[in-house]
C-alpha positions in Angstrom: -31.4 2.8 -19.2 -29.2 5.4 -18.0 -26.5 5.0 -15.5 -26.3 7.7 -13.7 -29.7 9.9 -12.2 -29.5 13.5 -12.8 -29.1 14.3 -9.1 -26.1 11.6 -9.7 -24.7 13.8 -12.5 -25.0 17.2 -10.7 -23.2 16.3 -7.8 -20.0 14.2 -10.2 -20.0 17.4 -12.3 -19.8 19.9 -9.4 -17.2 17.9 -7.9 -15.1 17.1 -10.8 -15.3 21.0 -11.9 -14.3 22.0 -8.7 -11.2 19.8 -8.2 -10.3 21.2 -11.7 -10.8 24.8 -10.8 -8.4 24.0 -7.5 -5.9 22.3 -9.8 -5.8 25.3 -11.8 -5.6 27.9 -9.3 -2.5 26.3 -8.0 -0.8 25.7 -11.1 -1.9 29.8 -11.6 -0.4 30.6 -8.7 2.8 28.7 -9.2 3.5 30.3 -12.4 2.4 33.6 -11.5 4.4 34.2 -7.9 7.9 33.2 -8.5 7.6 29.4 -7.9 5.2 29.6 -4.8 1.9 28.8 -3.7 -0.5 31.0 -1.5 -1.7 29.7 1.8 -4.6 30.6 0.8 -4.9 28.6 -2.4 -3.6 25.7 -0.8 -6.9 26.0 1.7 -9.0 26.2 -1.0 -7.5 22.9 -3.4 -7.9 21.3 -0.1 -11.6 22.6 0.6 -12.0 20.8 -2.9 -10.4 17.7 -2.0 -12.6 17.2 1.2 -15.8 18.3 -1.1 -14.8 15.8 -3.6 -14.1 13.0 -1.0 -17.5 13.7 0.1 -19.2 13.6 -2.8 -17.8 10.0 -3.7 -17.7 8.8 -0.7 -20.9 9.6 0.7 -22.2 8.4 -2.4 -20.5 5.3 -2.4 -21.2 4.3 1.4 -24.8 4.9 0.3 -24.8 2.6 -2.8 -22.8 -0.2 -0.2 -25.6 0.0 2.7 -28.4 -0.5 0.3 -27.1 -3.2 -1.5 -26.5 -5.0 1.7 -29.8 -3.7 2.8 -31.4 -5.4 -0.8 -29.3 -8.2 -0.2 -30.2 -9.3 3.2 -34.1 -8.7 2.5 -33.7 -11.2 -0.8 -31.9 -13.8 1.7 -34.8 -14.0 3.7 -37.4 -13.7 1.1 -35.6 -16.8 -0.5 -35.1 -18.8 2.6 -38.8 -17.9 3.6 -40.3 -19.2 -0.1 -38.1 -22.7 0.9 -39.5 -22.6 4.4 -43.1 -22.9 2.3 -42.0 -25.0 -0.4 -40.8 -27.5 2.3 -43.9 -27.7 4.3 -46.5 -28.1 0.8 -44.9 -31.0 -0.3 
């Protein structure tokens, strides 16, 4: 079984290739103008930062919530089937 969905995959590679291309533009930019970095570039590397924050995260809070969601529900079912247990015998 595979780890990841496709949906999963889409969003880890858009985020991963868009931290890399904001890595690279300001290692371009660097070498290119004397030692210095564009205001601009440094908005966009941290554009990609926020994106890639949100990616994970988001994606990660999600995950959390419906484990505890799962979590809670097989608690009760549990405590419910001892509940019934208890009572037959």
């Amino acid at each position: 079984m595979d780890r990841f969905s496709v949906k999963e995959k889409i969003q880890y590679s858009t985020a991963i290739g868009t931290l890399l291309s904001g890595i690279v533009m300001c290692f371009l930019s660097f070498f290119m103008h004397k030692h210095t970095i564009d205001s601009t570039v440094l908005m966009y590397f941290g554009q990609t930062l926020i994106f890639c924050a949100g990616i994970f995260g988001v994606n990660l809070f999600i995950k959390t919530k419906i484990m505890e969601v799962e979590s809670r529900i097989n608690n009760k079912i549990d405590k419910r089937i001892k509940d019934i247990e208890k009572t037959e015998t």
